[in-house]
C-alpha positions as CSV (number, residue, x, y, z in Angstrom):
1,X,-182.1,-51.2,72.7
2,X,-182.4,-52.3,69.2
3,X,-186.0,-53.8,68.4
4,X,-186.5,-57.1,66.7
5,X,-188.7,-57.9,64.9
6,X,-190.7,-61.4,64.7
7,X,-193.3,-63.2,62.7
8,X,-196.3,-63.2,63.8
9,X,-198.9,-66.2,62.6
10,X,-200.9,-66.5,59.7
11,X,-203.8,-67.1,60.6
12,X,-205.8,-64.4,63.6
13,X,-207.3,-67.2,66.1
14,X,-203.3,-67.9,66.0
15,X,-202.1,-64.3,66.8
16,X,-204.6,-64.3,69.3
17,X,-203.5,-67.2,71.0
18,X,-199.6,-66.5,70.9
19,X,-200.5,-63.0,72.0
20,X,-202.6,-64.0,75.4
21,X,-199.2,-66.5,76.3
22,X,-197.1,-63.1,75.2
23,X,-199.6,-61.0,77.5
24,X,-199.6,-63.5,80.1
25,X,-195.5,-63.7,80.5
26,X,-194.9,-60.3,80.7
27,X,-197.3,-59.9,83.3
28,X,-195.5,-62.9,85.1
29,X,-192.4,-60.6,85.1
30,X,-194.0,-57.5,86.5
31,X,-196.0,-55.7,83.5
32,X,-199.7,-54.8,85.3
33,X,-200.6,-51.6,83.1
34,X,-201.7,-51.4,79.8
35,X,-198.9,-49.4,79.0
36,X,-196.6,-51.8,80.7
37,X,-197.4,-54.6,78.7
38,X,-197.4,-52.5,75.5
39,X,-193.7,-51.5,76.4
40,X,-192.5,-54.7,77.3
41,X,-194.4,-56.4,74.1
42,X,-193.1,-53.6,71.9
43,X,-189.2,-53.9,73.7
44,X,-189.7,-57.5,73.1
45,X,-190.4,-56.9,69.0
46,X,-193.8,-58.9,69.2
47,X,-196.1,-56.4,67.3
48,X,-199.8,-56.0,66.5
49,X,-201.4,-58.1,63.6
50,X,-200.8,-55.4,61.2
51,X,-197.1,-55.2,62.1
52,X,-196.8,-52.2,64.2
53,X,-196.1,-51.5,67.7
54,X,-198.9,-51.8,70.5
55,X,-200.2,-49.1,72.9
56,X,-202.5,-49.0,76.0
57,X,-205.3,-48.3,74.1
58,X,-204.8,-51.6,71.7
59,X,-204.3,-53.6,74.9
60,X,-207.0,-52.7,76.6
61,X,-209.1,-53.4,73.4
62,X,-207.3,-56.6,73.1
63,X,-207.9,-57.9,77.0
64,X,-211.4,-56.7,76.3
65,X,-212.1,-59.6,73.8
66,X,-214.2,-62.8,75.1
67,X,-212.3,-64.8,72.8
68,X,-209.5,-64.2,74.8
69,X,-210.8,-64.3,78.2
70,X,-212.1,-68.3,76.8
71,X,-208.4,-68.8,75.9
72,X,-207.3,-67.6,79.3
73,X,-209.4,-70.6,80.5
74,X,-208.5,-72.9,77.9
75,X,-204.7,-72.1,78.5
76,X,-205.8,-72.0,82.2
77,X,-204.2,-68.6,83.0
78,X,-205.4,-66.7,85.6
């Protein structure tokens, strides 16, 4: 399956936000490992601020963030 591609947001409190509602739907469709949402993320063409694809390792780093867990309550997702 051919990857596409999108733009991500100029600005990083914006990536970060668009990437916890990314995180958070494909985990509503089954993604519960790090390397599960990395796949489905990377399948889906949404990559990491600097353009490339994710791994575990990035997600876990990412999820690891308070600024997302805040958005997580802000966004109130569980």
């Amino acid at each position: 399956m051919a990857e596409t591609r999108r733009e991500r947001p100029q600005k990083p409190e914006d990536f970060t936000r668009e990437t916890v509602i990314e995180i958070e739907g494909v985990r509503s469709i089954g993604a519960e490992s790090a390397e599960d949402i990395a796949t489905a993320l990377n399948r889906s063409g949404y990559t990491n601020w600097r353009g490339h694809q994710w791994d575990a390792e990035q997600i876990m780093t990412f999820l690891a963030n308070p600024e997302v867990d805040h958005l997580r309550r802000e966004l109130k997702l569980k």
